[in-house]
Phi, psi and omega in degrees: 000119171304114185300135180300154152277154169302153191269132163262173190286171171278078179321148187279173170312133158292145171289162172273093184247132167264172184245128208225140188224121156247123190212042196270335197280178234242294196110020240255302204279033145242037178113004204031045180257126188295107195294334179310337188273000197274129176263151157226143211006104183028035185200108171314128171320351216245303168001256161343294182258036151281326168283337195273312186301287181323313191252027154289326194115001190253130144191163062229147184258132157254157180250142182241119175227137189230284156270149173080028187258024167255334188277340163300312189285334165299295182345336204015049144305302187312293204288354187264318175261102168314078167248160189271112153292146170221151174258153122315112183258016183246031182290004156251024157266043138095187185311294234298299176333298176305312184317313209279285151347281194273356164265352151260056133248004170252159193302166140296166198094329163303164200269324207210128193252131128249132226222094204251144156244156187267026208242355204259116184274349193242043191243138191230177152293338186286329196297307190318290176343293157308329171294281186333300141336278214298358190254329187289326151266021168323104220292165210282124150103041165207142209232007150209155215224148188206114163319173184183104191258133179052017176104343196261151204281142146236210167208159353285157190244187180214122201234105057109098176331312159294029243159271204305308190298317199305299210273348167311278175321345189273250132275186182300342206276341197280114111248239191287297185320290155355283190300320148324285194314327185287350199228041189316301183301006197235023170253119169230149222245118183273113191272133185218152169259013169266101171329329199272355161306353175251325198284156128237197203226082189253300160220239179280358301176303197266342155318284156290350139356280206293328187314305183306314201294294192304319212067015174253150199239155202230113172236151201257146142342138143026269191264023159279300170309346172284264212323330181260010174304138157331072207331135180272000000 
């Protein structure tokens, strides 16, 4: 008599996770310049964490863009990561407005959002990875997860497929803080000591920040760099 072989298990699903990248504002404290565009050795922050999102595993990504969006898309990071542009046609009513815009350009059905800026110079894949762990061993009844260096709030956070229908449904006013505040216990705030989950780049101050920390200088294009010189 032929022995049955073991029944194997059915591997579960890898989750879905998609990606929200912002990147609609004006630029105001830096020259009114798309902050998204300051390269380190040549390769633009929106890149970078177009590259980090990618090779983590999230997609599909969309990018939420508003001022400055025909010279983000000449950069061609999105078409080089095959991210979806979306415009805002409001940026300057704020994140929540970009939020809300780009998570109905992502499918229904995801397991998981990651809602990344695009301003953040130090974000790699592993910080991504790590958001994911850590959103995946998540303690039970919480639905979302927000880095947290020394008690201060970070980015990028990761929210629950049910949290994107949620806040969707909700008025205009609803995004993620708003939904924290209605959902305190279903927030969980995942404590790490890697700073770069908090920096980000708003203006020359914080330019030179990352310069100290890293020994890498954060440089405009060209013709960014032109554009604030004087006229001769």
């Amino acid at each position: 008599m032929t022995a049955t072989p073991p029944v194997q298990p059915t591997p579960s699903p890898a989750p879905r996770v998609g990606g929200l990248v912002l990147a609609a504002g004006a630029g105001s404290r830096m020259g009114h310049r798309p902050k998204c565009l300051l390269q380190i050795d040549g390769v633009s922050l929106l890149e970078r964490q177009l590259q980090a999102l990618s090779l983590a595993g999230v997609t599909p990504i969309a990018v939420v863009l508003g001022h400055h969006a025909e010279r983000i898309l000449e950069d061609g990071a999105l078409a080089r990561w095959a991210a979806q542009p979306v415009r805002n046609p409001q940026p300057d009513d704020g994140h929540v407005s970009s939020l809300r815009v780009g998570l109905r350009a992502l499918p229904p059905g995801l397991d998981a959002v990651v809602v990344a800026l695009a301003d953040q110079p130090l974000i790699d894949v592993h910080a991504v990875q790590a958001l994911l762990k850590a959103f995946a061993q998540r303690p039970a009844g919480t639905e979302l997860l927000q880095p947290s260096v020394q008690g201060l709030p970070g980015n990028p956070v990761v929210f629950s497929g049910a949290v994107m229908v949620q806040i969707l449904a909700g008025d205009d006013h609803m995004g993620v803080r708003p939904w924290q505040r209605v959902h305190p216990a279903a927030v969980y705030h995942w404590e790490t000591p890697h700073g770069h989950y908090r920096l980000d780049v708003d203006n020359e101050e914080d330019r030179l920040a990352v310069e100290q920390l890293t020994g890498q200088s954060l440089r405009w294009p060209d013709d960014l760099e032109r554009s604030t010189r004087p006229s001769p």
